[in-house]
DRENDO-1510 file (C-alpha; in Angstrom, 1 decimal, always signed):
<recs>
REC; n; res; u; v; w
REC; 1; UNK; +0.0; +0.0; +0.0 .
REC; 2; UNK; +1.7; +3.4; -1.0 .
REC; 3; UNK; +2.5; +5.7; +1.9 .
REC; 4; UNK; -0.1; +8.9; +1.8 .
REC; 5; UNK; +1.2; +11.2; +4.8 .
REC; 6; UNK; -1.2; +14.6; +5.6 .
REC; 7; UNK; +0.4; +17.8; +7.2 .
REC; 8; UNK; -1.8; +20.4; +9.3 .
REC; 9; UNK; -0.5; +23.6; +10.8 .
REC; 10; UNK; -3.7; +24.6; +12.3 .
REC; 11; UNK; -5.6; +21.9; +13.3 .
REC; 12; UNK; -9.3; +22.2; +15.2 .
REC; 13; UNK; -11.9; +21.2; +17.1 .
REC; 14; UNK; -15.2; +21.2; +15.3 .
REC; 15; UNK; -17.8; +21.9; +17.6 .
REC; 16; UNK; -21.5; +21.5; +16.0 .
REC; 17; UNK; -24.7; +22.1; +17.3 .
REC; 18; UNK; -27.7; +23.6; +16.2 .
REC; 19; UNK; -30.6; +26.3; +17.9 .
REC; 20; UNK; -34.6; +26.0; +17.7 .
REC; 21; UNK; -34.0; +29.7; +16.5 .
REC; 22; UNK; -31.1; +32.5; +16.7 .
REC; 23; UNK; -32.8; +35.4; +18.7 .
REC; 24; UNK; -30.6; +37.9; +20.2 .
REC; 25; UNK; -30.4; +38.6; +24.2 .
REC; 26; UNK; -31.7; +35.0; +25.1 .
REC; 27; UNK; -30.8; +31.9; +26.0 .
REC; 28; UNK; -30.5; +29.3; +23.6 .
REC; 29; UNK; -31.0; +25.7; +23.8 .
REC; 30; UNK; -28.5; +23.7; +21.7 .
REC; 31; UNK; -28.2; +20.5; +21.1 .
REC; 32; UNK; -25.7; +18.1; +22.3 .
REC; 33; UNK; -23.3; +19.1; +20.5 .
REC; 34; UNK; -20.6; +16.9; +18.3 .
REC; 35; UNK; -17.2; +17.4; +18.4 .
REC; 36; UNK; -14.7; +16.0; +15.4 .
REC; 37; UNK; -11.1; +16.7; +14.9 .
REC; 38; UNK; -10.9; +19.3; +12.2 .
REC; 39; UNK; -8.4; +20.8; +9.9 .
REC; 40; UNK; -7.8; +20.3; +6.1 .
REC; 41; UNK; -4.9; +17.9; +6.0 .
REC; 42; UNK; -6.7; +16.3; +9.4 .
REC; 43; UNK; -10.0; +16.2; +7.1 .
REC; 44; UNK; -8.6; +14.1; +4.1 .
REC; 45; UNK; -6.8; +11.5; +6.4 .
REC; 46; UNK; -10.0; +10.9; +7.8 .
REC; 47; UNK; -11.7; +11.0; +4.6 .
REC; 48; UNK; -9.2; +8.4; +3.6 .
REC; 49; UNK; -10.0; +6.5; +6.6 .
REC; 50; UNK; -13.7; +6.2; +5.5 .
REC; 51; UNK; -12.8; +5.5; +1.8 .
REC; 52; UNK; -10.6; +2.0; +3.0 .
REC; 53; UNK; -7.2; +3.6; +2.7 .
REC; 54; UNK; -4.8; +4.8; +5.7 .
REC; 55; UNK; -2.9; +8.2; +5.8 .
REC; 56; UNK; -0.4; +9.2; +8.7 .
REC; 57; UNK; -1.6; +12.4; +9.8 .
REC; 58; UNK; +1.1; +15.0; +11.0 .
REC; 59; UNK; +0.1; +17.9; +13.3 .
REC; 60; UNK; +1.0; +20.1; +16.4 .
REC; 61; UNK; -1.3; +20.0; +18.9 .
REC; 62; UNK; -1.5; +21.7; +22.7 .
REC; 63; UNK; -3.4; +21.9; +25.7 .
REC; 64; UNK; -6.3; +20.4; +27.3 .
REC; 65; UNK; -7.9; +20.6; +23.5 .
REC; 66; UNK; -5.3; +19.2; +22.2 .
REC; 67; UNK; -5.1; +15.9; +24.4 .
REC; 68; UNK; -8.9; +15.8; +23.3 .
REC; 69; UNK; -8.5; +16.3; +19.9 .
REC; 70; UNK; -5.5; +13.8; +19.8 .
REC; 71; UNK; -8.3; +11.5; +21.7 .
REC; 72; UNK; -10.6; +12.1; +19.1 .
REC; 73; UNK; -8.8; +11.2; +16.3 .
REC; 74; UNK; -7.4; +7.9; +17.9 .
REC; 75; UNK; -10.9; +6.6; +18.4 .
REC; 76; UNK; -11.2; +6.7; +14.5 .
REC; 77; UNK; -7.9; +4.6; +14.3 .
REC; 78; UNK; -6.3; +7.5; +12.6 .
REC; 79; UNK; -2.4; +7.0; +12.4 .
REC; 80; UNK; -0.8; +10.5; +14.1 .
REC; 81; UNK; +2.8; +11.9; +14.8 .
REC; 82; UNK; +2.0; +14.9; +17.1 .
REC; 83; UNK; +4.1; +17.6; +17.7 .
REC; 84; UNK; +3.5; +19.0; +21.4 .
REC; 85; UNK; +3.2; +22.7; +21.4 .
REC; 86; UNK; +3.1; +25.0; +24.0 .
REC; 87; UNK; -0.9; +26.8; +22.9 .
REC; 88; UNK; -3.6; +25.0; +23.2 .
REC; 89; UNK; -5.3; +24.2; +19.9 .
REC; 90; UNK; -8.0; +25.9; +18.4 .
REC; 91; UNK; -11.6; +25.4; +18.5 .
REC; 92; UNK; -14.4; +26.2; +16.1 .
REC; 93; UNK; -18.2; +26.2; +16.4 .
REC; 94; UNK; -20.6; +25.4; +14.1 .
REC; 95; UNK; -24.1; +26.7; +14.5 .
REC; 96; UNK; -27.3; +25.5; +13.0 .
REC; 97; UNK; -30.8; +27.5; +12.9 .
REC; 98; UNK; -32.9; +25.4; +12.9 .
REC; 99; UNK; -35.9; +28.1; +12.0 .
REC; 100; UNK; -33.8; +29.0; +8.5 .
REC; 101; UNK; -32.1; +26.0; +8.4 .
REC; 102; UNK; -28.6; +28.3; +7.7 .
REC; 103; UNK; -25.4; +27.3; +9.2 .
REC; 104; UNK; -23.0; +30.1; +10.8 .
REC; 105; UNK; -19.2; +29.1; +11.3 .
REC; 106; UNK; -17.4; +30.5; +13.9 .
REC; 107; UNK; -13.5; +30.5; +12.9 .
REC; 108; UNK; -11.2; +30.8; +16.0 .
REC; 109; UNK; -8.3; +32.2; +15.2 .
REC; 110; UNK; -5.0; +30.1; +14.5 .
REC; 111; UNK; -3.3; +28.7; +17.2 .
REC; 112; UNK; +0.0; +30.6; +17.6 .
REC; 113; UNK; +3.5; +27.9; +16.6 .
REC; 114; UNK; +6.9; +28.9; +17.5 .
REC; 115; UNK; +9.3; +28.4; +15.0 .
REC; 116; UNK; +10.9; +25.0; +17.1 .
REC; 117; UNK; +8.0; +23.8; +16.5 .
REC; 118; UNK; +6.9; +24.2; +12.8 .
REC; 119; UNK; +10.3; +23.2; +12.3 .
REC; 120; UNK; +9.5; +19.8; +13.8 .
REC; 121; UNK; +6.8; +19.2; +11.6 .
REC; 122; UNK; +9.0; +19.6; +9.0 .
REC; 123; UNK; +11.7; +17.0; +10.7 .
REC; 124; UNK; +8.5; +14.6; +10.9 .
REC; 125; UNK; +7.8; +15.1; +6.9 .
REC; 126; UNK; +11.9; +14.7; +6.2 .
REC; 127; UNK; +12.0; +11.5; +8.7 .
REC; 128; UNK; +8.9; +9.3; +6.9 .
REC; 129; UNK; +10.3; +6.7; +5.1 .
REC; 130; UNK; +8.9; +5.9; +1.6 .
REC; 131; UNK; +6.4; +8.4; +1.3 .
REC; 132; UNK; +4.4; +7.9; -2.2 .
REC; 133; UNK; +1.9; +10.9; -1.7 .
REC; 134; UNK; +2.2; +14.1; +0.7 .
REC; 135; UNK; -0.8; +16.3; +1.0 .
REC; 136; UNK; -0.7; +19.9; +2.8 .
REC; 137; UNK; -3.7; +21.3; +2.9 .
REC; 138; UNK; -5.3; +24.5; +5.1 .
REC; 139; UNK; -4.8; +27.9; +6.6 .
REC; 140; UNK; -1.5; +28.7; +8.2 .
REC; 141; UNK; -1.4; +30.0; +12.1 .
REC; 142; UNK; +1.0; +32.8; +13.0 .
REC; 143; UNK; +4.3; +32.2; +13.5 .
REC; 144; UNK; +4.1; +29.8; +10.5 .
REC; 145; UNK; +6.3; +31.3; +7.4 .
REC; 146; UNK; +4.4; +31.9; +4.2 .
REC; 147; UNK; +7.0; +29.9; +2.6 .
REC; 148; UNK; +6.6; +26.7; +4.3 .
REC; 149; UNK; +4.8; +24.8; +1.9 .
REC; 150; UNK; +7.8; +25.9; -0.7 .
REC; 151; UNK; +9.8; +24.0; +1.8 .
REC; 152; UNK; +7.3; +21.1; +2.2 .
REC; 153; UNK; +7.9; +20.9; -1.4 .
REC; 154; UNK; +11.7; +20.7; -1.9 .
REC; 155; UNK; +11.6; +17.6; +0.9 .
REC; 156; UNK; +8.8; +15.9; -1.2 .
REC; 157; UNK; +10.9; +16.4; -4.4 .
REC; 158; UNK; +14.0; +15.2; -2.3 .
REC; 159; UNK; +12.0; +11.9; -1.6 .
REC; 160; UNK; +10.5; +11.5; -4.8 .
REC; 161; UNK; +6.9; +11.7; -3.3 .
REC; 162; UNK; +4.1; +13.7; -5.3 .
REC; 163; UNK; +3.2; +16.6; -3.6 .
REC; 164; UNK; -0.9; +18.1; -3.2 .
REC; 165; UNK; -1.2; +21.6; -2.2 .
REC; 166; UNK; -4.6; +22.6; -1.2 .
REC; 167; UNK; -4.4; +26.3; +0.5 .
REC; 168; UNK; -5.1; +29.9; -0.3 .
REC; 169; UNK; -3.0; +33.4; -0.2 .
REC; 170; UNK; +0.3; +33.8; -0.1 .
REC; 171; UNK; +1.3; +29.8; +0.9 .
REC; 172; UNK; -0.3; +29.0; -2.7 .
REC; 173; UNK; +1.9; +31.1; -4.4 .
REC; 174; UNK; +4.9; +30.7; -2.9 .
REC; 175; UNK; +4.0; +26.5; -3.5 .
REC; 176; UNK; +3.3; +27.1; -7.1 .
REC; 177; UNK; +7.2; +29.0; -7.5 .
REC; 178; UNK; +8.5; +26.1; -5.9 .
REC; 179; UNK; +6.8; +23.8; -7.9 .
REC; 180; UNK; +4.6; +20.7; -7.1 .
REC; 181; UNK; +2.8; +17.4; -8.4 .
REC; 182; UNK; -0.8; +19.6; -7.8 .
REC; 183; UNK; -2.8; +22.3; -7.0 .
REC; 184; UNK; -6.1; +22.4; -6.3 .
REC; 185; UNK; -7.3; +25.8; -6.3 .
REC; 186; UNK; -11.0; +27.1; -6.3 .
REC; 187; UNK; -12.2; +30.3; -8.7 .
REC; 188; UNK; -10.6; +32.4; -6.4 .
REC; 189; UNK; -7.5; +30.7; -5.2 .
REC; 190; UNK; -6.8; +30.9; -9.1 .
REC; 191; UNK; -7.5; +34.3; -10.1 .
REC; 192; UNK; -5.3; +35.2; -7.2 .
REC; 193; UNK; -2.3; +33.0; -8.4 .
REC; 194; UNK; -2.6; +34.2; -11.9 .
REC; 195; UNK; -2.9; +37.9; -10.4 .
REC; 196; UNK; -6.4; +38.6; -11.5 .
REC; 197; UNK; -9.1; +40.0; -9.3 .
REC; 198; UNK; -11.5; +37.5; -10.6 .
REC; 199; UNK; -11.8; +35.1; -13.5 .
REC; 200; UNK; -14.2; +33.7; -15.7 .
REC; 201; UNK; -15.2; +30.2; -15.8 .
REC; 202; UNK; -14.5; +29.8; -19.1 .
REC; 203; UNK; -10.4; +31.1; -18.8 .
REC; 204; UNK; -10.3; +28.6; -15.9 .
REC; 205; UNK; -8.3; +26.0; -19.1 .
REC; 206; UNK; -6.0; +28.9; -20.5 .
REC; 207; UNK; -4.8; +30.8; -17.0 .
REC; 208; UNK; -4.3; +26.5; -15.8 .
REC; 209; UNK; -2.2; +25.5; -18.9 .
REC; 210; UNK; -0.4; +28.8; -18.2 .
REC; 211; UNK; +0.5; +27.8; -14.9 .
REC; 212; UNK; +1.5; +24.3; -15.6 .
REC; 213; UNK; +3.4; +25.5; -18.7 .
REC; 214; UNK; +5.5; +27.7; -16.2 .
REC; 215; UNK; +6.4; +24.5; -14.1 .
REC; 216; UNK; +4.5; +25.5; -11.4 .
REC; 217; UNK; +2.5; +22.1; -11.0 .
REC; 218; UNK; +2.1; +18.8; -13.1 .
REC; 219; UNK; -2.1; +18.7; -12.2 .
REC; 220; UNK; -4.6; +21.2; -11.1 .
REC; 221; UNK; -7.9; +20.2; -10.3 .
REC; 222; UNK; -10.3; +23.4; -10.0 .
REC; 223; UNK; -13.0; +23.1; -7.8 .
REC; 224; UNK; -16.3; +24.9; -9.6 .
REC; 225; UNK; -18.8; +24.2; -6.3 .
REC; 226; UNK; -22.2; +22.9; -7.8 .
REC; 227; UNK; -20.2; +23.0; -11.4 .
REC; 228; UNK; -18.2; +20.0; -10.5 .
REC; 229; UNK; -14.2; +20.2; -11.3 .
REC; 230; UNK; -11.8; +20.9; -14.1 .
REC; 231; UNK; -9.3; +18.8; -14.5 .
REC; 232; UNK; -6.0; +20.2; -16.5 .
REC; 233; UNK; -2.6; +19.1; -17.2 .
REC; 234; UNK; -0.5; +19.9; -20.0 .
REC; 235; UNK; -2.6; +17.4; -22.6 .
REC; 236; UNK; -6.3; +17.4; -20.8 .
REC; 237; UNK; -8.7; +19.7; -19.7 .
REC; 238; UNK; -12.3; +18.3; -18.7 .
REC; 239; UNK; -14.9; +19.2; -16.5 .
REC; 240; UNK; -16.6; +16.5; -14.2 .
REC; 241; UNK; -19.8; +17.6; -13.3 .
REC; 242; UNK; -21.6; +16.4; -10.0 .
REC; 243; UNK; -24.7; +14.7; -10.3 .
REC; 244; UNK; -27.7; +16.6; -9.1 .
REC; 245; UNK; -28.3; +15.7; -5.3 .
REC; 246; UNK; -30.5; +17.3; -2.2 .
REC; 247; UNK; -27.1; +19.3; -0.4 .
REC; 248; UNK; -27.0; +19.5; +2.8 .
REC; 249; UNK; -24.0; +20.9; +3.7 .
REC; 250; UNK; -20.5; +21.7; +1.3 .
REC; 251; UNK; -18.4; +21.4; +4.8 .
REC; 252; UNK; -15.6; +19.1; +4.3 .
REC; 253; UNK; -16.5; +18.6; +0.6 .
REC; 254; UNK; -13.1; +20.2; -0.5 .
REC; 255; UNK; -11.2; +17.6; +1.8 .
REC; 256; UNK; -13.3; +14.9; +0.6 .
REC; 257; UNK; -12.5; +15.4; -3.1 .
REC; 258; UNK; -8.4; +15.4; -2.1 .
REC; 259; UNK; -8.8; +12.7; -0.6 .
REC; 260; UNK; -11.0; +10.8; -3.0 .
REC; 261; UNK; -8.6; +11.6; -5.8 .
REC; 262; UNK; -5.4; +10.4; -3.9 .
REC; 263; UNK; -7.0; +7.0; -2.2 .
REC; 264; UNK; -7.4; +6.6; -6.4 .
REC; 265; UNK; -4.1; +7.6; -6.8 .
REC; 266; UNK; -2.4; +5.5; -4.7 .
REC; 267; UNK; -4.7; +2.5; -5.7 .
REC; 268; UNK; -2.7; +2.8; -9.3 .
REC; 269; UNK; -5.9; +4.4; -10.8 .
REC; 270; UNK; -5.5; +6.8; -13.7 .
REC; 271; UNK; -5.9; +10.1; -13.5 .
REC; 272; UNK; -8.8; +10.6; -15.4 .
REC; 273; UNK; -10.5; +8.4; -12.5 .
REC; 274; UNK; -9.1; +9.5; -9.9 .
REC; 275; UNK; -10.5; +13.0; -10.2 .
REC; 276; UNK; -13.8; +11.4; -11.4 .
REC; 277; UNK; -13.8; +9.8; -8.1 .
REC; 278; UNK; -12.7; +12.7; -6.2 .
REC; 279; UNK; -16.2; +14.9; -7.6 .
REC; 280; UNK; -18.0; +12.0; -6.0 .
REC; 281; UNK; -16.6; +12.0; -2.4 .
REC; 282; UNK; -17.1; +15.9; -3.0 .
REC; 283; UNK; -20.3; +15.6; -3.6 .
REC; 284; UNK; -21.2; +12.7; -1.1 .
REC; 285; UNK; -19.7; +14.7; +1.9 .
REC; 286; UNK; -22.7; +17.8; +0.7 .
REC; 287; UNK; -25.1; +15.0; +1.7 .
REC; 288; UNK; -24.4; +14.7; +5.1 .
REC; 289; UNK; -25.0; +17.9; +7.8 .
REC; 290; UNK; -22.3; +19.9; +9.6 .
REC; 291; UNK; -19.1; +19.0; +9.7 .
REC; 292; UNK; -19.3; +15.5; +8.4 .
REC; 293; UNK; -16.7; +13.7; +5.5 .
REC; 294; UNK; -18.2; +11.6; +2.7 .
REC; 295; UNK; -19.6; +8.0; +3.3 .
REC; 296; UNK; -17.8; +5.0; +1.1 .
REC; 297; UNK; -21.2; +3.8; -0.1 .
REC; 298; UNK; -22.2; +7.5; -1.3 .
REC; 299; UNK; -19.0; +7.6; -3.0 .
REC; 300; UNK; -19.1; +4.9; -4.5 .
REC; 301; UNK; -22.8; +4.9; -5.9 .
REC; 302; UNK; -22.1; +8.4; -7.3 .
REC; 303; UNK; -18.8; +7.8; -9.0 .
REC; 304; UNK; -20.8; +5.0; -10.5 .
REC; 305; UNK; -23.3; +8.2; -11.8 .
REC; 306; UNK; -20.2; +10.5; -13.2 .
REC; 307; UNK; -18.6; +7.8; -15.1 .
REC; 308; UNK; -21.6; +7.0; -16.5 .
REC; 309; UNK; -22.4; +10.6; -17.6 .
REC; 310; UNK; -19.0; +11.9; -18.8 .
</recs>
């Protein structure tokens, strides 16, 4: 089985729950609320979990949270090297009206890392031994350089490994100089790495090739939201569209489609399928509320629909 490893600066909490109504000034009943270990790169090993496959999942973690979260993600048999930190790690709450039936996400803000310590996650990444696929995915917390997923990239080029960036701002670009095996930017993830203040869907193929031409990465796969994904390298450029289904919440859908298209990946599936298989984990985590990943069974019915269709 080829070695997938995951990398997190700023992993979280999750904390859902939902109200009979928001109303200001009073108190509100919630529901018992669930709590799920959270975090991009923390996201897709799970999703990878649920799909039959097994990521190693590398984070810092802190605190009373952080012993909770690191319990939390043991009791779904996730394999974890955790860098101790001095902060506790960071918590986010996820509300539901029930009235409106609209979600509000409450962001707390990134866990503060010391430079011993981002540096140690690092050392983790460098210290693997044969790593196939290494996936860094979500928002940096301060005291994290900009440049660190340039530097995540050198070590997966120094160990062969192909190397999935999934981030926004100023990591993305500096990833994209560096060069990686993917990129898997959203409309506005790209327009901000080609320098545009927003693009069209229909340059999503040129401003792609562009980038790939420049060396910047092998594969992009642009998430569209309801539109599906494009898939580009430098001799394809299709669109999977999802099928039409009842969504319930895009939470976690961006994750699920990373890891969807890497489980394939390393399953020696082509490309093609891979990111065929990837819209459907997308799409099967929208079916499920809150916070929760795409179910195999889901994934599997609806690549079944996209293959079909495409």
């Amino acid at each position: 089985m080829p070695s997938i490893i995951t990398i997190t600066f700023s992993p979280c909490i999750d904390k859902s729950t939902a109200v009979p109504a928001l109303v200001p000034e009073k108190k509100l009943v919630c529901t018992t609320p669930k709590l799920e270990p959270g975090g991009g790169g923390i996201n897709i090993a799970r999703a990878i979990k649920k799909l039959g496959g097994a990521a190693t999942a590398i984070f810092p973690s802190g605190g009373y949270t952080g012993k909770y979260f690191n319990h939390l993600l043991e009791k779904e048999d996730i394999n974890a090297v955790i860098i101790e930190t001095g902060n506790e790690t960071r918590e986010n709450i996820i509300v539901v009206d029930e009235a409106t039936n609209n979600q509000y996400r409450f962001g707390m803000p990134g866990t503060e890392l010391t430079e011993t310590e981002w540096k140690k996650c690092l050392l983790a990444v460098e210290e693997m031994k044969d790593v196939e696929f290494i996936i860094a995915s979500g928002s940096l917390p301060p005291g994290v350089p900009d440049d660190i997923y340039a530097l995540l990239a050198k070590i997966a080029k120094n160990k062969k490994a192909k190397f999935i960036v999934d981030t926004s701002g100023e990591a993305l670009k500096h990833a994209a100089e560096e060069g990686v095996y993917m990129l898997k930017p959203n409309l506005g993830e790209l327009s901000y790495l080609a320098g545009k203040k927003e693009i069209q869907p229909d340059e999503v193929k040129t401003i792609a090739k562009d980038i790939i031409a420049n060396g910047k990465c092998e594969v992009m796969v642009v998430s569209m939201g309801a539109a599906g994904a494009m898939l580009v390298t430098d001799e394809i450029a299709e669109i999977f569209a999802p099928p039409a289904v009842e969504r319930k919440s895009t939470v976690g859908a961006g994750d699920s489609m990373v890891a969807g298209i890497v489980f394939y990946l390393s399953q020696g599936k082509a490309l093609l399928q891979a990111v065929q298989y990837g819209v459907a984990c997308g799409t099967a985590a929208t079916l499920n509320t809150g916070t929760e990943l795409c179910k195999k069974e889901d994934a599997d019915r609806l690549y079944k629909l996209i293959q079909h269709h495409n």
